[in-house]
N, C-alpha and C positions, 0 to 999 in steps of 0.2 A: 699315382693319381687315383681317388676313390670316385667309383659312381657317385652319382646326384640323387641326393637324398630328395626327399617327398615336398619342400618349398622349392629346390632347384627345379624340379621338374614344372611345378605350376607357374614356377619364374620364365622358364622356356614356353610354355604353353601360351601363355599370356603373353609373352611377345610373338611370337607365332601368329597368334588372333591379333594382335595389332597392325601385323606385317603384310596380312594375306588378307584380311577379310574372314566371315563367316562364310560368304560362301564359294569362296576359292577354296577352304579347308576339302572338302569333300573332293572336289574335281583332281587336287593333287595327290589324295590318298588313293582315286580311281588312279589316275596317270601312274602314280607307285606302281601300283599291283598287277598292272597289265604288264609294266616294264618289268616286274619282274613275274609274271606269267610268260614274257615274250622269251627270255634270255634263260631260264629252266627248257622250257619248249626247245631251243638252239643248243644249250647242252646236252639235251637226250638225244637229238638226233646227229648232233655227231659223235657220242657212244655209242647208238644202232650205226653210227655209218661205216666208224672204227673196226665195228666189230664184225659188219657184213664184210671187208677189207679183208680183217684178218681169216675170216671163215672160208673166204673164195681162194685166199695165197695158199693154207695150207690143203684145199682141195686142189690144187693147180700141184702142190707139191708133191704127192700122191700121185697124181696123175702119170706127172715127171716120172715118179721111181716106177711107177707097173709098165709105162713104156719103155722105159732102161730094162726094167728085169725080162721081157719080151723078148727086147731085140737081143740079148746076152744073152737068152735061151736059144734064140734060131742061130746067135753065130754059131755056138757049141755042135 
């Protein structure tokens, strides 16, 4: 299946502006863009949240081994 050449699109368009009105167009393309302002916004924060996760486990991991390597020093 090929894209929509330069009538198909005005064919869409034009039933578009039939469907919705002129000035529904605007308020659905604002409603677009927040909704995908909102859902970028929710993906970044939970890669910073992933990644604060991952940042805290392997300082906890660390933590883990220098108090093992400690306490194996005073059993010695």
């Amino acid at each position: 299946m090929s894209m929509p050449g330069g009538m198909e699109w005005l064919l869409i368009a034009f039933v578009v502006l039939l469907l919705f009105g002129g000035k529904k167009i605007p308020e659905l393309a604002k409603g677009l863009g927040s909704g995908i302002k909102n859902f970028k916004k929710a993906v970044k924060d939970d890669e910073d949240e992933v990644a604060e996760v991952k940042k805290s486990d392997e300082l906890e991991k660390k933590s883990e081994a220098t108090t093992a390597d400690k306490n194996e020093s005073k059993q010695v």
